[in-house]
MIVOLUM-117565 format. One record per residue (C-alpha): residue in one letter; x, y, z. Coordinates in steps of 0.001 Angstrom, whole numbers, padded with zeros to 6 digits, always signed. Each point is the difference from the previous one (the first is absolute). Layout:
REM residues N
AXYZ;...
//
This chain:
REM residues 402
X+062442+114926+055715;X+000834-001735+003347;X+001180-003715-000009;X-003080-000874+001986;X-002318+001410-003343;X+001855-001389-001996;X-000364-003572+001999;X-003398+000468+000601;X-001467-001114-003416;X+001716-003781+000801;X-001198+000290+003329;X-002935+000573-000918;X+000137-002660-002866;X+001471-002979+002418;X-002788+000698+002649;X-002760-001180-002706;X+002321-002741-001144;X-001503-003658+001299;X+003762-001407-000244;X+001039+002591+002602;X-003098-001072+002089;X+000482-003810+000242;X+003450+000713-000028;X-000888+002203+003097;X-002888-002940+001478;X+003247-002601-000381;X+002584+001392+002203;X-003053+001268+002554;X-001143-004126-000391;X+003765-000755+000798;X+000588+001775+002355;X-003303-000589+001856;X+000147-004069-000161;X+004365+000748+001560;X-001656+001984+003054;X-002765-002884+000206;X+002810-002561+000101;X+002518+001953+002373;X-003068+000012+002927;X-001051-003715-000666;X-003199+000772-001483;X+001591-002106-003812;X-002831-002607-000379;X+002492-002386-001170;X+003309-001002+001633;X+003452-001761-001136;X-001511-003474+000932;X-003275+000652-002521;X+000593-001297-003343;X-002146-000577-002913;X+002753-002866-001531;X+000841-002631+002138;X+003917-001018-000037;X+001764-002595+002334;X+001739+002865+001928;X-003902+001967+000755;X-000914-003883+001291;X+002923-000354+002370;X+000352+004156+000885;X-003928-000225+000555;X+000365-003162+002610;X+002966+001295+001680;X-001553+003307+000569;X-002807-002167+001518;X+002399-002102+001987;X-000559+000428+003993;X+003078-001526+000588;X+003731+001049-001582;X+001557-002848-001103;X+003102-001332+001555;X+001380-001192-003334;X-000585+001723-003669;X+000566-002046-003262;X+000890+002006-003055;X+001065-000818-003406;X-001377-001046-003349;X-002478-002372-001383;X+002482-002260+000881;X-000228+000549+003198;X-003857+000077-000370;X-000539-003198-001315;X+001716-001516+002902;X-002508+001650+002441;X-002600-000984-001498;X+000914-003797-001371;X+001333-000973+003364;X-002925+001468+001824;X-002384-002567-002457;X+002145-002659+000150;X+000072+000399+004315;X-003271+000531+000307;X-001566-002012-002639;X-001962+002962-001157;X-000277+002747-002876;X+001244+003257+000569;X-001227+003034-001557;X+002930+002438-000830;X-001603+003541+000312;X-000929-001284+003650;X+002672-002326+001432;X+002888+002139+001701;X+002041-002162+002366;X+001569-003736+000553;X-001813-001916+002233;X+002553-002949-001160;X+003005+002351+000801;X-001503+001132+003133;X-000633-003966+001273;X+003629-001128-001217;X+001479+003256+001884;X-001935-000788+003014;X+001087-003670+000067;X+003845+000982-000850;X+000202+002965+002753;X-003041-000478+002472;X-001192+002991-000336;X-002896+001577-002326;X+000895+002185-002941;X-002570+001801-002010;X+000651+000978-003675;X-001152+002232-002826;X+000491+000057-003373;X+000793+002836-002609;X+001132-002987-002430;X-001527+001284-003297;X-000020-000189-003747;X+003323+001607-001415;X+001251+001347+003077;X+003691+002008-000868;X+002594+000549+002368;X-001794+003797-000233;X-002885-001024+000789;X+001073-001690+003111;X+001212+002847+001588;X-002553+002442-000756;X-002801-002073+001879;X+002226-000851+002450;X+000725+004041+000470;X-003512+000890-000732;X-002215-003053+002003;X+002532-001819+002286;X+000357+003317+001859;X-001141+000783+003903;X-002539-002056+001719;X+000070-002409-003161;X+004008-000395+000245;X+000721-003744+000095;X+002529-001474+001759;X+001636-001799-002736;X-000304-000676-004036;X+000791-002965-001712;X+000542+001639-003522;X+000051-003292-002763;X+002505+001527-002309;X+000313-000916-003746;X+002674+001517-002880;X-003299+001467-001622;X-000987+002043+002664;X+003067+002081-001081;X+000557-000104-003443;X-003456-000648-002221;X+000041+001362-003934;X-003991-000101+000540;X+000542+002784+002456;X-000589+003192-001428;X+001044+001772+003297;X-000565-000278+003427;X-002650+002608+000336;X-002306-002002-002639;X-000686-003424+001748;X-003414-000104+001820;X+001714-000010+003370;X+001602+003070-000067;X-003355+001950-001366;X-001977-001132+002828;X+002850+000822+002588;X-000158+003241-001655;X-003800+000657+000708;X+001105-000807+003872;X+003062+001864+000714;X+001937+001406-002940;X+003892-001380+000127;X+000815+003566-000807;X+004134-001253+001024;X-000308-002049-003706;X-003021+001434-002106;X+002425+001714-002046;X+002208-002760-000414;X-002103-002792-000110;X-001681+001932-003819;X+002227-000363-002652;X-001392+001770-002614;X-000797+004585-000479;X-003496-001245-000329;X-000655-001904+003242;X+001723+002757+001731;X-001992+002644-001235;X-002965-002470+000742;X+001009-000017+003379;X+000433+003746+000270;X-003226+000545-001621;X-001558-002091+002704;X+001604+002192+002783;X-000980+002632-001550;X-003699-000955-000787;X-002069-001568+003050;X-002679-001574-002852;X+002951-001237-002362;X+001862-002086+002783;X-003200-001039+001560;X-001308-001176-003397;X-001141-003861+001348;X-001986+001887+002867;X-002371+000908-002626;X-000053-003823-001392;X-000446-001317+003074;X-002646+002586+000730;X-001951-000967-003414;X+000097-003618+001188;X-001708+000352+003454;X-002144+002871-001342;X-000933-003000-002838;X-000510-002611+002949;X-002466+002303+002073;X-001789+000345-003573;X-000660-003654-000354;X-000686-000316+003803;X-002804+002333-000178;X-001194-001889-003010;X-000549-003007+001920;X+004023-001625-000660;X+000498+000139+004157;X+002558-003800-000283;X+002460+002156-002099;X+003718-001236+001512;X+003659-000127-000901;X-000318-003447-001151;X-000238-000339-003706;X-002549-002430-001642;X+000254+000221-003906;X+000889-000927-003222;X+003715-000086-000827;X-000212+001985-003194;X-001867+002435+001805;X+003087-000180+002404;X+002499-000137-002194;X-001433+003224-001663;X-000122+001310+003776;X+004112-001239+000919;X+000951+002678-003821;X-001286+003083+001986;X+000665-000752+003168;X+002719-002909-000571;X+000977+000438+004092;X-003824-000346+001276;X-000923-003637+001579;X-003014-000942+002531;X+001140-001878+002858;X-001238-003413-001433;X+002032+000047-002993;X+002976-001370+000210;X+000077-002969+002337;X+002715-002076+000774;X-001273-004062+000828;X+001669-002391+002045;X+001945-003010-002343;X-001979-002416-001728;X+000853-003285-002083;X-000580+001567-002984;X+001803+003151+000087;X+003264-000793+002441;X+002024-000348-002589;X-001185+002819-002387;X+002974+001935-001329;X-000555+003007-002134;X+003209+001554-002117;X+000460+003493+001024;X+003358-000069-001653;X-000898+002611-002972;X-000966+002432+002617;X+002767+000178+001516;X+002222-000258-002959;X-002033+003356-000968;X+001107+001285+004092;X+003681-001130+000001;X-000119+000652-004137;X+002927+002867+000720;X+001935+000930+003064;X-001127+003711+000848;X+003031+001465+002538;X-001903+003225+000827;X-003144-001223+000750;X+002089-002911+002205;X+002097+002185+001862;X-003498+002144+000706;X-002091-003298+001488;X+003525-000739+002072;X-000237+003975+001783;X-003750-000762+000542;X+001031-003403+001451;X+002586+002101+002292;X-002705+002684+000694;X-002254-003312+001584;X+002591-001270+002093;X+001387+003134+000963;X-003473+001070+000902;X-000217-003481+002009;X+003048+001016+002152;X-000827+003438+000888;X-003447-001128+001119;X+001643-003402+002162;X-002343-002118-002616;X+001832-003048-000542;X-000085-001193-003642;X+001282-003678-001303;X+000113-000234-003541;X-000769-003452-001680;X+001631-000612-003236;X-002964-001730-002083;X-000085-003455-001418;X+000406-000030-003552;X+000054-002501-002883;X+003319-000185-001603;X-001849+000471-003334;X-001041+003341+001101;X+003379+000815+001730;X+001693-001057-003291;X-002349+002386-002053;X+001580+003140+001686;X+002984+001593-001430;X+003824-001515+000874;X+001265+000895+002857;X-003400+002244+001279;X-000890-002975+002851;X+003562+000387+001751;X-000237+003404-000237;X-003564+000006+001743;X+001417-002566+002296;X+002528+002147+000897;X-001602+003436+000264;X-002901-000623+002512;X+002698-002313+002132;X+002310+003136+000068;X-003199+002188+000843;X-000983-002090+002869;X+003277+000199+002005;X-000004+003460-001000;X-003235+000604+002187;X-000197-002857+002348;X-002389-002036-002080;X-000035-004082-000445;X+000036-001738-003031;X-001401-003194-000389;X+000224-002397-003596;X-002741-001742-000355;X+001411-000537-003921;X+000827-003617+000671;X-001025-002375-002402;X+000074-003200+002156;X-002157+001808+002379;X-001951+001035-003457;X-000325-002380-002260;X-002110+001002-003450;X-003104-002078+001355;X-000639+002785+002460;X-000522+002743-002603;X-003059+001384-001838;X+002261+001692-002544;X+003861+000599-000419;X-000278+002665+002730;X-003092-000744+002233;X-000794-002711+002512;X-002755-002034+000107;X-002337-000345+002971;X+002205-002983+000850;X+003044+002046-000493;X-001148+002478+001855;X-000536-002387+003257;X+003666-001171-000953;X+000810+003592-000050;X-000542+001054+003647;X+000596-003404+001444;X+003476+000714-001286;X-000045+003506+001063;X-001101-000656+003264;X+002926-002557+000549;X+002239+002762-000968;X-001128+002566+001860;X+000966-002267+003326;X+002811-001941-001799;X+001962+003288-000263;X+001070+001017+003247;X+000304+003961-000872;X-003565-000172-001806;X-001092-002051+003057;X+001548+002508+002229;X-002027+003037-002052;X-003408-002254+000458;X+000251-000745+003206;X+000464+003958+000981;X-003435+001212-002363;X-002195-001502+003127;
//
């Protein structure tokens, strides 16, 4: 008896078996919806999502933006809350969050300082790492949307974090992922066998890595549902009950409407609202973690590095802090921060700016032990903007974006 007769009984046997079949119908599915996507004919693109972060508000605007800003600001939530507060303390007005992407107030107290107009954007968002930082600036700040500068507000946490499970898990770095992947660091940025065989799988599988395609896809397939059913005034905005939300925030803890979270202008009753944060950040700084430091510092060097080869000229401001929450980190860490990003910048021909000054700072002008308030955040870049022309080399560097 041949080999073939003596295979053709299991041949025979797998061609009636239904797991063979859909196993058959799932690589033909694959490797259909890869060819759809490789001519342009994928329904849904990068900037589609079905949750709503801070970075798919700001990447969604910017992609929108006509014009490429002259001046980027990056960093944290620290950073963020001074966009927003000082906007709605300048202009005496709320600002929604998922919606408001530059500084009118820095733009005014720039043009007043050098004469000339400026225009800004901001990729300030929630829990921004050093990692994260570089991989929209390599993935988004790229070509026609290349700024001329970035003011990076630059905080110890953005580089050492024990809340950070690694830098390929924030929010950021998934949706910069769905753009461009940052092939240079997907290996290195999981830290685990399991995320990397996650990631493999999803280079491997078109519907695996493509997985919130199909959520989004439920979603709008959901809204044409209830349009047809006479729902037509569905939007982004949410209107309802916060337990329903709250329920909503478990699954999908990144997903917000643009009228969420709004940021108001100061009023008599809350200027002087201070909320301990100090536990938190006990929990953050709770033990120094030298790997995972000396990993946000390369990413650091990978963003100013990147800055240099591409003649984009990046000032870093160190961020105001409480000394309670500078005291909370472990001894000798702050120096060592200090230290690190001021070696980096002459490194790459970068600036570095302190803004940690606590007589420009007092406590009164923070929300929390870390974050201005809207008044702070007025303070903020009325300080920064002095700065900026105070400093004759920083001067020098904003004089030469325009």
């Amino acid at each position: 008896m041949t080999r073939l007769q003596e295979a053709k009984p299991h041949l025979q046997k797998l061609a009636k078996s239904y797991v063979a079949w859909a196993l058959l119908a799932l690589v033909g599915l694959d490797v259909s919806c890869r060819i759809a996507d490789h001519f342009g004919v994928w329904p849904v693109t990068a900037y589609d999502a079905a949750h709503r972060s801070t970075v798919f508000w700001a990447a969604k605007d910017f992609k929108e933006e006509k014009r490429t800003p002259d001046i980027t600001l990056m960093g944290s939530s620290l950073m963020m809350a001074a966009v927003h507060g000082g906007d709605a303390t300048y202009q005496n007005a709320s600002q929604k969050v998922a919606l408001h992407h530059k500084s009118s107030l820095l733009e005014d107290l720039l043009r007043k300082k050098f004469h000339t107009d400026y225009s800004t954007f901001s990729f300030s968002l929630s829990g921004e790492m050093a990692s994260d930082a570089y991989v929209l600036a390599d993935t988004l700040l790229t070509g026609e949307k290349q700024p001329k500068a970035i003011i990076y507000g630059i905080a110890p946490r953005d580089l050492m974090d024990n809340a950070l499970k690694s830098p390929a898990s924030t929010e950021i770095f998934r949706f910069v992922s769905r753009v461009k992947d940052p092939t240079d660091v997907a290996i290195p940025a999981r830290n685990t066998f399991w995320s990397v065989a996650e990631y493999g799988l999803g280079k491997l599988s078109f519907l695996y890595e493509h997985r919130p395609d199909f959520l989004f896809l439920q979603h709008d397939a959901t809204k044409e549902i209830l349009a047809h059913l006479g729902y037509k005034d569905i939007k982004d905005e949410v209107h309802t009950t916060y337990e329903i939300r709250r329920q909503a925030f478990i699954e999908l803890p990144e997903d917000s409407g643009p009228n969420e979270v709004v940021v108001h202008p100061p009023s008599a009753s809350s200027a002087n609202e201070y909320s301990d944060n100090l536990p938190e950040y006990r929990y953050r700084y709770s033990s120094f973690k030298e790997k995972q430091f000396k990993e946000q510092v390369s990413y650091l060097e990978r963003f100013l590095a990147l800055g240099q080869e591409r003649g984009i000229k990046i000032i870093l401001v160190n961020m105001p802090l409480t000394k309670d929450n500078v005291d909370t980190m472990p001894a000798g860490f702050y120096d060592r921060y200090m230290k690190t990003i001021g070696d980096l910048c002459s490194k790459h021909q970068a600036q570095l700016l302190d803004l940690n000054t606590p007589a420009d700072f007092p406590k009164r002008y923070f929300a929390d032990s870390a974050h201005l308030n809207s008044q702070g955040g007025e303070r903020f870049f009325e300080v920064l903007s002095e700065r900026l022309f105070d400093d004759s080399q920083v001067a020098s560097t904003m004089r030469g974006i325009k």
